[in-house]
Rosetta silent file (secondary structure, phi, psi, omega in degrees, C-alpha in Angstrom):
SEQUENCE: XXXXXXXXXXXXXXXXXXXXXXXXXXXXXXXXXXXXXXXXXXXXXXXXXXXXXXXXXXXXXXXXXXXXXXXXXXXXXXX
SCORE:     score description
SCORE:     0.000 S_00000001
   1 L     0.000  122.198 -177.322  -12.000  114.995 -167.619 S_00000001
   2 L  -106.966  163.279 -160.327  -12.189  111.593 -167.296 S_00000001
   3 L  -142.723  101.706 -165.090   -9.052  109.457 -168.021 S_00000001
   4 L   -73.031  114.623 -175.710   -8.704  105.636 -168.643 S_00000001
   5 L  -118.961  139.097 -179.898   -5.745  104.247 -167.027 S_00000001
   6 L   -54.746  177.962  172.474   -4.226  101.437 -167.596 S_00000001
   7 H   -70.963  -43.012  160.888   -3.870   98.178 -165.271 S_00000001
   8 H   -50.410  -49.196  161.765    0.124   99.112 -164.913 S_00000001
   9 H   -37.990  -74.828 -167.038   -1.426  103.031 -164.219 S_00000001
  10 H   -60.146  -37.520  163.449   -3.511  101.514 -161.412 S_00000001
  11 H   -69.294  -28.283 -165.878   -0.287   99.660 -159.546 S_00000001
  12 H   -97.627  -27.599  164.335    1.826  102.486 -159.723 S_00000001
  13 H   -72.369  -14.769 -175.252   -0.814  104.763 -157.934 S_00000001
  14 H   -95.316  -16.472 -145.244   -1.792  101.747 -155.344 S_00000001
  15 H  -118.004  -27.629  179.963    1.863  101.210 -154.809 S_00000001
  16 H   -68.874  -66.474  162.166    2.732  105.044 -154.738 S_00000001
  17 H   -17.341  -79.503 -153.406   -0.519  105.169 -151.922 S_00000001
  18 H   -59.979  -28.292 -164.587    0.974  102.217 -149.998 S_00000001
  19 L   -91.815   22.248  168.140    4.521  103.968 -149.915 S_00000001
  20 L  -150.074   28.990  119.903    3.091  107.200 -148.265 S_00000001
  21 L   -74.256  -51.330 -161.444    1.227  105.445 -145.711 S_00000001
  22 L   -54.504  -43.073  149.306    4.040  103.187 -145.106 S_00000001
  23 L   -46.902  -44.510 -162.685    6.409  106.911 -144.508 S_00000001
  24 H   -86.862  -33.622 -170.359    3.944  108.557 -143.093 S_00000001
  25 H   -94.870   -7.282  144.866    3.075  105.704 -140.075 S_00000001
  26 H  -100.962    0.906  152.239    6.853  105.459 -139.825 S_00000001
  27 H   -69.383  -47.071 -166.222    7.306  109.108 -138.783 S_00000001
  28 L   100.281   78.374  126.694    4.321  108.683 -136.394 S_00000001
  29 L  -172.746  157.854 -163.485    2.110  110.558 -137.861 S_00000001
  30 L   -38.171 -159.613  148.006   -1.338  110.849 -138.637 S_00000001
  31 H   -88.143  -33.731  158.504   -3.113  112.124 -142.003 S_00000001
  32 H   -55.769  -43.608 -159.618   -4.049  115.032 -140.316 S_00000001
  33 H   -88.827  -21.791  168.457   -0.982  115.999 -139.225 S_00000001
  34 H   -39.293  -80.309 -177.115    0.925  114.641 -142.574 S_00000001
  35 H   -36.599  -35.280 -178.112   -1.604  116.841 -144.616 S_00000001
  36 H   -69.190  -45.077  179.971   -1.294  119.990 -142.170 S_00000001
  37 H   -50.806  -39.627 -174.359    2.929  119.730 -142.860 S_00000001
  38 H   -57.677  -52.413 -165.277    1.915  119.009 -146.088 S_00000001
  39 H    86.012   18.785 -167.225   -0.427  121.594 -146.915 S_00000001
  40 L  -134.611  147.745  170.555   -2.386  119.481 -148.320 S_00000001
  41 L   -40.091  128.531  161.230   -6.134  118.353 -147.184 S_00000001
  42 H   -30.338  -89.522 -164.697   -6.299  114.969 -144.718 S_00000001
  43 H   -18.012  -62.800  164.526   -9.090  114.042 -147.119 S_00000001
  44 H   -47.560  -60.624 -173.740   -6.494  113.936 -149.974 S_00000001
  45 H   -48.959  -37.328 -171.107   -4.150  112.060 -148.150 S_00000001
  46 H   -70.600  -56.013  171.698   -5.905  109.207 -147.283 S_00000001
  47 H   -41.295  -23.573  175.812   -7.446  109.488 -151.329 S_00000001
  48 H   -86.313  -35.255 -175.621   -3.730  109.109 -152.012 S_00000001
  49 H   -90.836  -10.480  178.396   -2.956  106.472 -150.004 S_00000001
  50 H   -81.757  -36.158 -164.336   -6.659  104.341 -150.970 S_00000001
  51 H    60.250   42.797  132.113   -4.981  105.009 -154.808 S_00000001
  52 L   -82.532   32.883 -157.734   -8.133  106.779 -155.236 S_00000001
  53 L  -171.674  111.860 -176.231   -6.469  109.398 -156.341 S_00000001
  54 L  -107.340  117.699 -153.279   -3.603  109.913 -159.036 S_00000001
  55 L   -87.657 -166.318  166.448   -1.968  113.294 -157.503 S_00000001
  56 L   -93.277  166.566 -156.132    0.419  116.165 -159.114 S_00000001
  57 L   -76.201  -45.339  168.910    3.960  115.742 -158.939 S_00000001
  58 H   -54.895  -32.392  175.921    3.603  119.237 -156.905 S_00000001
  59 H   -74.547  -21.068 -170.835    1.519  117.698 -154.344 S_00000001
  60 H   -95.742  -33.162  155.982    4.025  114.612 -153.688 S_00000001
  61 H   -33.069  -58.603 -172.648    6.663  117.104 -153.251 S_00000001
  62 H   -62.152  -31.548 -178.972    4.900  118.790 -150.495 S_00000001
  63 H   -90.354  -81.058  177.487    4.249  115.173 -148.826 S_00000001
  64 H    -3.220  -58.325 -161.478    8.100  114.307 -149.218 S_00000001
  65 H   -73.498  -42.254  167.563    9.276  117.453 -147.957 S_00000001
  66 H   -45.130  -35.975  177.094    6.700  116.998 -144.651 S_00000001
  67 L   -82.877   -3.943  149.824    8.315  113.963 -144.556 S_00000001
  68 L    64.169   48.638  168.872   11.571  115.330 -144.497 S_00000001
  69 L  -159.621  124.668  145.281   12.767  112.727 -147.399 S_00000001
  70 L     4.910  105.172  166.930   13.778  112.594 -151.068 S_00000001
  71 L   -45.326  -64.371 -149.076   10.654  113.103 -153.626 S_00000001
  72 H   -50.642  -82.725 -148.056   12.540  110.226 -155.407 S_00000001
  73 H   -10.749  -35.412 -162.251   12.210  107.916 -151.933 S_00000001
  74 H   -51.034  -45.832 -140.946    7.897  108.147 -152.601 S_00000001
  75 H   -99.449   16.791 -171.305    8.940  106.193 -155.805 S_00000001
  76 L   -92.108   77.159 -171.422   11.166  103.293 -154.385 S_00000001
  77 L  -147.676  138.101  168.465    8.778  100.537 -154.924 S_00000001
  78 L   -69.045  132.999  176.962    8.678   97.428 -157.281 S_00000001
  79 L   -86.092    0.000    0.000    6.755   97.689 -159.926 S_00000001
C-alpha cells in the first residue's frame, strides 16, 4: 500500500528520526544496541532515523522504553 504524505507528513517523520538519533547518541548507544533493547531490527532504526520510514506507534514505544524515557519525550520537537 502505497500512501501519499503530505509535506507537513514528511517533517514530522524527519523530525521524529532526528529526535531518536539525537536520544539514542545521548545514551551512548549505537543502532545496534538501541534496536537489540528495542527489539526492533538496527536496519529499522537507522530507516527511522533517515525518515525513511513512518513507524507504528508500537514500535516507538519499544524505542522509548530502551531509552528509558517518556513515549511523549520522542515527540518534543517543533513542528
Amino acid at each position: 500500500m502505497h500512501v501519499n504524505y503530505t509535506e507537513r507528513d514528511r517533517q514530522i517523520i524527519k523530525k521524529l528520526g532526528e529526535r531518536v538519533r539525537q536520544l539514542r547518541i545521548e545514551k551512548g548507544l549505537s543502532q545496534f544496541y538501541l534496536g537489540i533493547d528495542a527489539d526492533v531490527n538496527k536496519n529499522q532504526i537507522g530507516r527511522i532515523e533517515r525518515a525513511e520510514r513512518n513507524t507504528s506507534i508500537v514500535t516507538l514505544s519499544r524505542i522509548a522504553d530502551a531509552l528509558e524515557i517518556p513515549l511523549s519525550s520522542l515527540f518534543l520537537f517543533d513542528e
